[in-house]
N, C-alpha and C positions, 0 to 999 in steps of 0.2 A: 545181261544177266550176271550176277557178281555169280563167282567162284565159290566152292564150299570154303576155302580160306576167309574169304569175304565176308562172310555172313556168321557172326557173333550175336553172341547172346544179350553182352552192353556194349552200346556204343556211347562215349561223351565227348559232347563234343565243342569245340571255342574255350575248354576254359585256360586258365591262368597256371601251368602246371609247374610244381615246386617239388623236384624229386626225390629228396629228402638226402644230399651228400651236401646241400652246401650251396649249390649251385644257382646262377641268376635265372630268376622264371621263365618260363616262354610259354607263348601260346602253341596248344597240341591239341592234339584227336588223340583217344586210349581207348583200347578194343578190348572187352574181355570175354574170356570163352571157357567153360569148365574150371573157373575159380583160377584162370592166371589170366595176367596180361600178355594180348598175344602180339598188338601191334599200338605203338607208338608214332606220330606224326601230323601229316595230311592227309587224312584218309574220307575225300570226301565220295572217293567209290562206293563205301562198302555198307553192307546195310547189317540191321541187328533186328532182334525180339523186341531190348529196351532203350531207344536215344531219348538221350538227357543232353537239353541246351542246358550248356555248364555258363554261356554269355560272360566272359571273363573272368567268372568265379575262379576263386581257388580248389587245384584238384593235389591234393598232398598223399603220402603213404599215410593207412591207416595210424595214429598215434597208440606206443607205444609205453604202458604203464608199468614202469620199472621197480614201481614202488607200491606194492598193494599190499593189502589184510585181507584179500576177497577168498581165501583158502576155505571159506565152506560157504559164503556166500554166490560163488559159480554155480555153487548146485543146488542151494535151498532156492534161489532168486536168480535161475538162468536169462532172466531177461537182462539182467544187466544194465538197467535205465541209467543209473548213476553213471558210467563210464560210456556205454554203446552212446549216447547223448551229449559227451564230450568230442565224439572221434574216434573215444579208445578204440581200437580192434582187439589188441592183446598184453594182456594184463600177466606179471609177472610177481608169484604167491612165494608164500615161504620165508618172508622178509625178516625183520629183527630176532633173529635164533626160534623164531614159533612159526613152526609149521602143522596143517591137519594132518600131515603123514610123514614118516610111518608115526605114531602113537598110538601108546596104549597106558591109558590110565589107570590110577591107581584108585584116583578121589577124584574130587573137582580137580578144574586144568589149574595150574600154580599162575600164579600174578607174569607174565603178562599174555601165556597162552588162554586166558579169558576174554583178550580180547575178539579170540574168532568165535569163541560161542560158548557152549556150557557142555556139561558131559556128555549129552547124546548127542552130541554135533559132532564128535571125534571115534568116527567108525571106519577108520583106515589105521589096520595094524602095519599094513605093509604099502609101499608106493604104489608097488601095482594096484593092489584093490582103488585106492586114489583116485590113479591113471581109468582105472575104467567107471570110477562113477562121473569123473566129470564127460567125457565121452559120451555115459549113456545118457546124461542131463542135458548137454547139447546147447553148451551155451549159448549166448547172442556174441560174446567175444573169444580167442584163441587164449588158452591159459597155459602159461612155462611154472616149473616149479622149484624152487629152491628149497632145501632139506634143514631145516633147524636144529642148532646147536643143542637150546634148550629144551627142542621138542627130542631130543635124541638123550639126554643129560634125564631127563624124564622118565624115558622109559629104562633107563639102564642104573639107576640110583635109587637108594633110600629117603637120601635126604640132600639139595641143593645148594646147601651153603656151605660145600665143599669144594676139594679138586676130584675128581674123578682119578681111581685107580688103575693101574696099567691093565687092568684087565676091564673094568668099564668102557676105558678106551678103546681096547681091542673090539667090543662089543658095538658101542656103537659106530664105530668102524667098521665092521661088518655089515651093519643096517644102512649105514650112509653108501656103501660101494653097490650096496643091492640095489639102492635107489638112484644110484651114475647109470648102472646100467640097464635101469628101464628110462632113461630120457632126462634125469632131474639136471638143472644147470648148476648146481652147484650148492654150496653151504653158506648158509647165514647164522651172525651171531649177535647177540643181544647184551652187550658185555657190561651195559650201563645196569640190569636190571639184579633184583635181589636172587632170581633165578640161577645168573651165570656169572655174577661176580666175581663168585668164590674160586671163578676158573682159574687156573695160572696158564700165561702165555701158551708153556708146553703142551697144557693140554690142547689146545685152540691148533698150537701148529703140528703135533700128531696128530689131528683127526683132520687135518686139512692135504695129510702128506695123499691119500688118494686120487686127490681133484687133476691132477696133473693127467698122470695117465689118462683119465675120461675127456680132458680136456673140458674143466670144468669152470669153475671161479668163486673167489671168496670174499662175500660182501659183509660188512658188517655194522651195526650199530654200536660205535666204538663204548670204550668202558667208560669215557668222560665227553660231554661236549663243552664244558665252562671251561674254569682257568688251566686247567692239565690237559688239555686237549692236544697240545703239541706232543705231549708224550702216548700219548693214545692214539695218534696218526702214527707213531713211533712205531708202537704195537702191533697196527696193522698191515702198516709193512715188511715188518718182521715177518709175520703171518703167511705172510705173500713170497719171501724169497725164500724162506724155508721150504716151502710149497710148493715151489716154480709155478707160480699162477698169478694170472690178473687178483687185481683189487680194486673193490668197491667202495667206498665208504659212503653208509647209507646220509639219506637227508643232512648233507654237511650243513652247521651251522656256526655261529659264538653265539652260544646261551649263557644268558643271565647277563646282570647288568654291567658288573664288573669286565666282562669280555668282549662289550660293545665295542667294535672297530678295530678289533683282531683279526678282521677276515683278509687282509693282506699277508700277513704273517702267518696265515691260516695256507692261506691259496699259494703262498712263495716255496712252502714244506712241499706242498704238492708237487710244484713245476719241478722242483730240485728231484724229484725223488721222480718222477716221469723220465728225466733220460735217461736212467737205466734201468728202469723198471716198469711194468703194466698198470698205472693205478689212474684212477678216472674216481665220479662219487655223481650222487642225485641230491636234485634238492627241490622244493617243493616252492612255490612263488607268493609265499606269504609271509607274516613276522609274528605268529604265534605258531606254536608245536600242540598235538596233542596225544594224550597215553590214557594211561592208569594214574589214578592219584599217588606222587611218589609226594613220600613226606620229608627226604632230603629236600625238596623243591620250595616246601612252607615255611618258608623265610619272613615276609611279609615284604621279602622287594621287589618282589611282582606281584601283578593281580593275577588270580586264577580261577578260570571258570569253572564250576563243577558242571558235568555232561549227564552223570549218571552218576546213582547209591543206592546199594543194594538197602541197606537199613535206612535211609532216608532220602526214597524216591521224589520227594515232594522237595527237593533244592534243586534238583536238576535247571539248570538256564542262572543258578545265584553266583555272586563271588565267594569265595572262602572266607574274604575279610568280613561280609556284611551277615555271613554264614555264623561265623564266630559270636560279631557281636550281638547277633540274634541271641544267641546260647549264653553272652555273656562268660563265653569261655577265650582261650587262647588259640592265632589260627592252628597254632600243632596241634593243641587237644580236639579242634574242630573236624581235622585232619583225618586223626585219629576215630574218630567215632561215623565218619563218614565211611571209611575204606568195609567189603571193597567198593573204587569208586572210577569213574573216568574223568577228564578235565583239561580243560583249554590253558595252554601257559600263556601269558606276554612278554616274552624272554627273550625276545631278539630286534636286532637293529635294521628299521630297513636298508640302512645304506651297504649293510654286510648281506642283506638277501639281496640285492641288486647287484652285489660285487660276486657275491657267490655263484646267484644266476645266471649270466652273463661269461662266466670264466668259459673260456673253449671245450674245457674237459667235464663240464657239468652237463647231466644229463639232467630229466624231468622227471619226476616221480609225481603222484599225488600224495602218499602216506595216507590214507582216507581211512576210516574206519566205518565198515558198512552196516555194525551190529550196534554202534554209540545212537542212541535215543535223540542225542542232541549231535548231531555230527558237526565237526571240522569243514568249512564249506570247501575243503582240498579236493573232498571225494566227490565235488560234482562239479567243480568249479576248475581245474586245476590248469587245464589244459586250455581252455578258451581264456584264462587271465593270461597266460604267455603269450599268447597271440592278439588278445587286445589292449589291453593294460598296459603291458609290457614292452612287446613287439611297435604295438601301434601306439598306442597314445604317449606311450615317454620315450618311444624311439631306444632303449634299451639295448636292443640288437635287432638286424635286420630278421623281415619274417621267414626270409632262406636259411637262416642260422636257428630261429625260433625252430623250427620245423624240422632240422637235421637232430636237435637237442632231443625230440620227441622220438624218433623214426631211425634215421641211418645210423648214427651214432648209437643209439639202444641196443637193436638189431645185431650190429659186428659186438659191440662188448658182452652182449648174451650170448652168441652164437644162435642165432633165429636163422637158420638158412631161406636166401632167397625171401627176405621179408623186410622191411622199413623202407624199401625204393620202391620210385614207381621206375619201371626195367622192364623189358620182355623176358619172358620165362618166369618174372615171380611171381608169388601169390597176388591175386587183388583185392589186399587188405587198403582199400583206398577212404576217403575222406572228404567232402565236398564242399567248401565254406567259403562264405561273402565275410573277405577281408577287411571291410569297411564298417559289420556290425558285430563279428563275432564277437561276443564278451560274456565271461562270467555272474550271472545272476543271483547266484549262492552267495551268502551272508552268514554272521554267527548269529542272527536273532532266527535268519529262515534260510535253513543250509540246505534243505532238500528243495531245489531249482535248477531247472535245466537251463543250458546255457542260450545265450540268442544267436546265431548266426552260423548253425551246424546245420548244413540243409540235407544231405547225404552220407551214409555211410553204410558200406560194402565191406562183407567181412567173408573171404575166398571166395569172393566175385559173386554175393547172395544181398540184394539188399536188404538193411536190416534196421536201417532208423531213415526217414524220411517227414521233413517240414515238421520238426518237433515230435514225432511221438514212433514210436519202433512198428514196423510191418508186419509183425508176429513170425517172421522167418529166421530163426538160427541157426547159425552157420558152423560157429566157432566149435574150437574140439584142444584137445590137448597137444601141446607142438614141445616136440621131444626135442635136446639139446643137437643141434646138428654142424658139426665142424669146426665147433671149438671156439672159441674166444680170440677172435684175431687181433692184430697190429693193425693200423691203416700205412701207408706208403711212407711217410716219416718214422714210424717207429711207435707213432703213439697212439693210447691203446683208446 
């Protein structure tokens, strides 16, 4: 008769397990019992509630979405199908300077806090209120939060096409340490947008001076990603050692055409500035980007999809070029009379999203947008194209390294306590997938598809997606910053 140690809630068992540091697979048995892992090995004593023949499948920590817009889409769309259907377990909000909270609006949200919703979608003045709607919504994945630049610039300004004054600053300074210490990981910035341009440096690195203490960190969508980009890594660094904190730099890329096959000179800034400082970045496994319609972008040397128009709903799925000559006008004036708008770029090289992907210090984001009409197939696809595409079909990097990029490595640069391994004592945010067929089925013509070969996923030891379609059980809840932003054993962050 097995022991009450024994006897778990899930047992799985035979599969292929990839613990998310790096490591070569091995075959294991993993016990789970009140939402942790309690026993790893050979366990073929002990019995459970629920065994799962894993039969060599792969068993990874739940994947880790470092790069979301899902800030009101956790709680309007708790189910989560677009990420829970990847693997995601825990999704990381607050991204490019726009966060739901704290904000309080004045009018409609400014260009690019529209992309998480419309005015009644922003009923969090304060983090806390936040923290407990997502809680009581109960998501299907675990949500960390990041506090926006421009969602803070927002609430503390008249008008954004400025610097903020020493006492704005003060302010939302205030607002942002209210929200370190109810759990938030830290501040994001969006420096590329018309929102937070107008920022100067100083402001970005006073309002970043509190993250230290919280142990917090500071990600940002730098102010340039084309030909000034090296000075805009500049920047962010800066950022960082003023600060004393890790850096992130969101979805690194070389956008546009002229800066096709900079990603060496891109990723060399990096390594250089990694040995004595904390600075890592995400990036998403595709070669277009997608936002807001920026009309700097309407050049005509790229094609650009439009997603979404508010005054001319009926182009969504067109190009801007064929948009134009429809009108008979110019793509700027086209541009122009579309906004506001959303839209797919073709602005990147894949040999620099392979070189970007690939670099050690790169995490995995999707960048998805969950509210675009026409979405980015990032946000459904993102995570099974690393692992098949990627991992497997062009041998890219091994699927132990694919895996660590999603999970271990996310996890320590968040400060997730106890979460991205599979480990005894942590959570069992786990993952379940046939290495052989996982891949992304999302496309830019039909971006809303789940991906093939996610068979399992557990999010604090609850099953929550199984054989394609979610169990109606959710798990997930808000997961407060916990012990800071580490170093790994080298130094690096």
């Amino acid at each position: 008769m097995a022991s009450d140690r024994e006897h778990v809630d899930t047992l799985i068992k035979g599969a292929r397990l990839i613990d998310g540091t790096g490591a070569p697979a091995v075959q294991r048995d993993v016990a789970v019992k009140d939402g942790r892992i309690v026993a790893i090995g050979e366990l073929s004593g002990w019995t459970a509630e629920n065994v799962v023949e894993a039969e060599g499948r792969v068993l990874a920590p739940g994947f880790i979405d470092v790069h979301t817009h899902d800030d009101t889409h956790v709680i309007r769309s708790p189910q989560m199908l677009p990420k829970i259907s990847q693997g995601v377990t825990t999704v990381i909000v607050g991204n490019c300077g726009i966060s739901a909270s704290p904000v309080t609006l004045k009018g409609e949200p400014p260009d690019p806090m529209n992309l998480l919703g419309a005015f009644d979608d922003f009923q969090y003045p304060t983090f806390a209120a936040y923290v407990d709607a997502v809680n009581h919504a109960r998501p299907a994945v675990n949500v960390g939060a990041l506090i926006g630049h421009t969602a803070l610039r927002n609430n503390h300004m008249d008008r954004l096409d400025r610097g903020a004054s020493a006492q704005e600053i003060d302010s939302m300074r205030a607002q942002l340490e209210e929200a370190l210490a109810h759990g938030a990981l830290g501040l994001s910035s969006g420096l590329a947008y018309g929102s937070a341009f107008s920022a100067p440096p100083e402001e970005v690195m006073a309002l970043a001076e509190p993250l230290a203490h919280a142990g917090g960190l500071y990600t940002t969508h730098m102010r340039t990603e084309f030909d000034a980009i090296l000075d805009a890594m500049d920047e962010a660094y800066q950022v960082g050692k003023h600060a004393r904190v890790p850096v992130v730099i969101s979805h690194l890329k070389c956008a546009g055409p002229s800066n096709w096959g900079r990603s060496t000179e891109v990723l060399k800034s990096l390594e250089k500035v990694r040995d004595g400082q904390p600075v890592g970045c995400d990036c998403y496994p595709y070669n277009r980007s997608s936002s807001t319609l920026d009309l700097k972008q309407v050049t005509g040397d790229i094609e650009i999809t439009i997603t979404w128009s508010e005054p001319h709903p009926e182009m969504a799925g067109k190009l801007i070029s064929e948009i134009a000559a429809e009108w008979g006008v110019t793509q700027q004036e086209a541009g122009k009379r579309l906004r506001p708008a959303g839209a797919v770029y073709h602005n990147m090289s894949e040999d620099d999203v392979r070189r970007i992907l690939s670099h050690p210090a790169t995490m995995v984001g999707s960048d998805g947008l969950p509210n675009d009409p026409l979405p980015h197939p990032r946000l459904w696809g993102a995570f099974p194209r690393v692992l098949g595409h990627y991992a497997r079909d062009t041998s890219l990097v091994p699927l132990e390294e694919a895996v660590r990029k999603m999970t271990g490595l996310s996890a320590r640069r968040f400060g997730l306590s106890e979460r991205g391994q599979i480990q005894v004592g942590y959570h069992a945010d786990l993952v379940l997938f046939d290495a052989d067929k996982v891949i992304d089925t999302a496309t830019f013509a039909e971006p809303r598809q789940t991906a093939d070969g996610i068979d399992a996923v557990w999010v604090n030891g609850v099953l929550s997606y199984l054989d394609g379609a979610v169990t109606g059980l959710r798990a997930g809840h808000f997961v407060a910053r916990g012990g800071g932003s580490r170093l790994d054993a080298l130094g690096h962050f």
